[in-house]
C-alpha positions in Angstrom: 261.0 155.1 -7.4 258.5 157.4 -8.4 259.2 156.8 -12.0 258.2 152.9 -11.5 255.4 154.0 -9.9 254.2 156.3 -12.9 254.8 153.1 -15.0 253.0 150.1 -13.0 250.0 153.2 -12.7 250.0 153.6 -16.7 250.3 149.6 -16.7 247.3 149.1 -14.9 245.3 151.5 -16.8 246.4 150.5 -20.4 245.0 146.7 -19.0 241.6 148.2 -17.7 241.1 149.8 -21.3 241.9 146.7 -22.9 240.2 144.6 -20.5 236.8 147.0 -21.4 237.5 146.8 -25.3 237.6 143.0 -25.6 234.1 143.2 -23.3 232.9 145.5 -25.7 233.5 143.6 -28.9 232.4 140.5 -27.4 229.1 142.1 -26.6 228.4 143.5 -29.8 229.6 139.7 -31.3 226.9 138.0 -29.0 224.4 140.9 -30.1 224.7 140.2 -33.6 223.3 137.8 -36.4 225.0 137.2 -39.4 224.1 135.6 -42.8 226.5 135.2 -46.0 229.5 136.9 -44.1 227.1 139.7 -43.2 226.3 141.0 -39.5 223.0 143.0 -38.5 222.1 143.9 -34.9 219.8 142.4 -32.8 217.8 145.0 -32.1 217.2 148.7 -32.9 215.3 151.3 -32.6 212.4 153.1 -34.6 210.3 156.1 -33.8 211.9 155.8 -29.8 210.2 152.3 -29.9 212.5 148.9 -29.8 212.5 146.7 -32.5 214.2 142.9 -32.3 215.3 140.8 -35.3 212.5 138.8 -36.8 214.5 136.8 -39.2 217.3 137.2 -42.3 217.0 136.8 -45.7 219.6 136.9 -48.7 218.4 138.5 -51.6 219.4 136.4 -55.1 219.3 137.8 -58.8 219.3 135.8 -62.3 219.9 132.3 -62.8 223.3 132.5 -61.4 221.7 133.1 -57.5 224.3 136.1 -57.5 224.3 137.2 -53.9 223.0 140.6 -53.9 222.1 141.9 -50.1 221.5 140.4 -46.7 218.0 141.9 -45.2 216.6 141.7 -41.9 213.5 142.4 -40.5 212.7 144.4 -37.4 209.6 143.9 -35.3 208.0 145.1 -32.1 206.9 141.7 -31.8 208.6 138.7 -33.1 206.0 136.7 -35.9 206.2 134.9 -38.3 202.6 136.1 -40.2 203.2 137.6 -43.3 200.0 139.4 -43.6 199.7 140.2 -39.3 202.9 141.8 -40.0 201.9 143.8 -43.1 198.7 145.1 -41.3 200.2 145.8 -38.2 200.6 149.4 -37.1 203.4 148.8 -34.7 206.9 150.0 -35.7 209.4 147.8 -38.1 212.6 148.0 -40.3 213.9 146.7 -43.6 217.5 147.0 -43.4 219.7 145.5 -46.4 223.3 145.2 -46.3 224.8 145.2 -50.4 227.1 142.7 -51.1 226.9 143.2 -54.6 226.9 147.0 -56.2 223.4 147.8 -58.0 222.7 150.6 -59.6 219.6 153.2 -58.7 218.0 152.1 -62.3 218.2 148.7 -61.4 216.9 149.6 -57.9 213.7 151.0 -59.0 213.2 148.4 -61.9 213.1 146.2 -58.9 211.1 147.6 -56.5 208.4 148.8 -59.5 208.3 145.3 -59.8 207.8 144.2 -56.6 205.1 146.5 -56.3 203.3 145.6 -59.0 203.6 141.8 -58.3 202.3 141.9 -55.2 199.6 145.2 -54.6 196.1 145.0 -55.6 196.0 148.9 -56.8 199.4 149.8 -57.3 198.1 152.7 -59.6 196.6 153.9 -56.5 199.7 154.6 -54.7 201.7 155.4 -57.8 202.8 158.8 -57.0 204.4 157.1 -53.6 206.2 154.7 -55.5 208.0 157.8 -57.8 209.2 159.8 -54.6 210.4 156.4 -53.3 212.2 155.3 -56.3 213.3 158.8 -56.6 215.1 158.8 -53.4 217.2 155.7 -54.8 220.7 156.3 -55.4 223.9 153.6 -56.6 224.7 151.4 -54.2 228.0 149.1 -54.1 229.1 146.7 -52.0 229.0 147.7 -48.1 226.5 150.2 -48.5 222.9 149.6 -46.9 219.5 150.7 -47.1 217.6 150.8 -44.7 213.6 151.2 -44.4 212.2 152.7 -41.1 208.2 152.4 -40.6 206.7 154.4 -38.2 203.4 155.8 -37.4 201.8 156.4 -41.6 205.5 157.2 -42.9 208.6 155.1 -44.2 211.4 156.9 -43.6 214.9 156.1 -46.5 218.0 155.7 -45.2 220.8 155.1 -47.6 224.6 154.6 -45.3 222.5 156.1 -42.3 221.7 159.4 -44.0 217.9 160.5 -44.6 217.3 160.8 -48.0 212.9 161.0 -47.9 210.2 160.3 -46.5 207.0 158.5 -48.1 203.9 159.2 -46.1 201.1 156.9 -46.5 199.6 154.0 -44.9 198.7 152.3 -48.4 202.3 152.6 -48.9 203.5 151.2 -45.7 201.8 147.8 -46.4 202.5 147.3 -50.4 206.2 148.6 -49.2 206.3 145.7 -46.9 204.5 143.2 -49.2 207.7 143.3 -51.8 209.3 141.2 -49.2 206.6 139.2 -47.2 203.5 139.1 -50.0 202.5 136.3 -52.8 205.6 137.0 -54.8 208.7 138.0 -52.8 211.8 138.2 -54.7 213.1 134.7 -53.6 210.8 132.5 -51.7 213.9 131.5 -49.0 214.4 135.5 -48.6 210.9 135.7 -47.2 211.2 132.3 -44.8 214.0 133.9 -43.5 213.2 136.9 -42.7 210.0 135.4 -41.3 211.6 133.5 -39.1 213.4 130.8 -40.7 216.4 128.6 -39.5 219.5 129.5 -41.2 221.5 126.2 -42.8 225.2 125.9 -44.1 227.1 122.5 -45.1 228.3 123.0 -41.7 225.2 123.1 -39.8 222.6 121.2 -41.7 218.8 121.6 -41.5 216.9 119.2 -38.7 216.0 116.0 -40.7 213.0 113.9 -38.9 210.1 114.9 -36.5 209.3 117.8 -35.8 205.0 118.6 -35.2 204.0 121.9 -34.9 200.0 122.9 -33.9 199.0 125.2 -36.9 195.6 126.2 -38.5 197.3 125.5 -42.1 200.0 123.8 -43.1 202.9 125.3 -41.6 204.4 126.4 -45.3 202.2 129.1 -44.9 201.9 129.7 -40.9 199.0 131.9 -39.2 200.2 131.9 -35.2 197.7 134.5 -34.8 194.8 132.1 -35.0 194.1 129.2 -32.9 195.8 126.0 -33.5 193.3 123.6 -34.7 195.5 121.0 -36.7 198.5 119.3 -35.7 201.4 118.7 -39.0 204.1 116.1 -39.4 207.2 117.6 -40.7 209.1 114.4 -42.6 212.4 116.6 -43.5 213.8 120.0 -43.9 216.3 120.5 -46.9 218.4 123.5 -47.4 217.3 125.7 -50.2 219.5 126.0 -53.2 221.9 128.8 -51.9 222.4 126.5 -48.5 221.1 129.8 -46.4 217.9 128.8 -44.9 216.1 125.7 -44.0 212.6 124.9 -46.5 210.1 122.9 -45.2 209.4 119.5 -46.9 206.9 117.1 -46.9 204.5 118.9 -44.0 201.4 116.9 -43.9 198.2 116.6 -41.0 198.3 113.9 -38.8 195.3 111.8 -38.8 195.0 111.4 -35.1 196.0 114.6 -33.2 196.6 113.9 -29.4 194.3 115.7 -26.7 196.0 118.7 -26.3 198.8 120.6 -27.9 201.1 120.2 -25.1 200.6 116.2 -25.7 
């Protein structure tokens, strides 16, 4: 008797555990986004402040569009202004997730590129751009980097280990414009991360339609500033790696109703 007892007790104990696993991984599935087989967090936090998932992007190298890492961006507050988010002094992330190894040479060929490509006075900064690439190491596939912004200082994280730090607010912003200024390594990376909507041949892009109340055309949004113009989007089309939805055909209505709620 007592031995049954013993049992149906251990019974009911293994089902609680299980019973608080499965609730476990389903929360962590619902609290997840995921781009080319790759799944980042919803939120996280930097400098003991929150930051939520702006967007994903899926970063693509020569002619080939070999897949080489899945990044998301972290904001304070969700935007979709690449310049308001460059200039803001809130707290963000750059986390990339490798799908493909790359090698700290290549790393720092890249981002010496990106840097020159897309800051006014990179020269200026130039001894912040050799401790950054410095702190680069190989990478394969699984391995991430990750970029934490806080107060004047970018933190490197390389498989959630502190490698340096890069003070500088200078820094901060050409750090950021790699990925969100005139010449980001792929143009769908930076809609993604900015925002937007992921496509597969599964889930196609929305096709007829849509308006949206920007100040310019909405291929190069500025929510910050008042709406003053209302676009026609015709179509969306997947971009050429079927990851996110590119905006096609936006143009400015010729009548605009009396209010943006019309």
């Amino acid at each position: 008797m007592v031995r049954n007892e013993t049992i149906s007790t251990l019974n009911r104990g293994f089902l609680r555990a299980s019973v608080l696993l499965i609730t476990l991984v389903a929360l962590s599935t619902a609290h997840a986004a995921t781009l080319a087989g790759v799944s980042l967090p919803d939120q996280a936090t930097v400098g003991g402040k929150t930051v939520l998932l702006n967007g994903l992007g899926l970063r693509t190298a020569t002619m080939l569009k070999v897949k080489v890492y899945v990044i998301g961006l972290y904001l304070e507050s969700k935007s979709s202004d690449p310049q308001a988010i460059i200039e803001s002094s809130e707290n963000k992330r750059i986390a990339m997730h490798f799908v493909h190894k790359v090698s700290a040479e290549q790393l720092r060929d890249g981002w010496t590129e990106g840097f020159e490509d897309n800051t006014k006075d990179a020269a200026g900064i130039k001894d912040e751009i050799a401790k950054f690439n410095a702190s680069m190491r190989d990478v394969k596939k699984g391995d991430s980097i990750v970029l934490d912004f806080a107060g004047d200082t970018v933190d490197v994280l390389i498989n959630d280990s502190k490698i340096d730090s890069v003070a500088g607010k200078a820094f901060q912003q050409a750090a950021l414009a790699i990925w969100l200024g005139r010449k980001p390594p792929n143009e769908p990376l930076k809609q993604g991360i900015l925002g937007g909507q992921p496509c597969s041949p599964m889930s196609p892009c929305p096709s007829i339609d849509s308006t949206l109340w920007m100040p310019t055309s909405p291929s190069t949004p500025a929510t910050s500033r008042p709406a003053t113009r209302r676009w026609s989007l015709d179509s969306w089309r997947c971009d050429s790696m079927r990851v996110i939805c590119v905006s096609t055909s936006w143009k400015p209505l010729t009548r605009a109703p009396r209010s943006p709620q019309a």
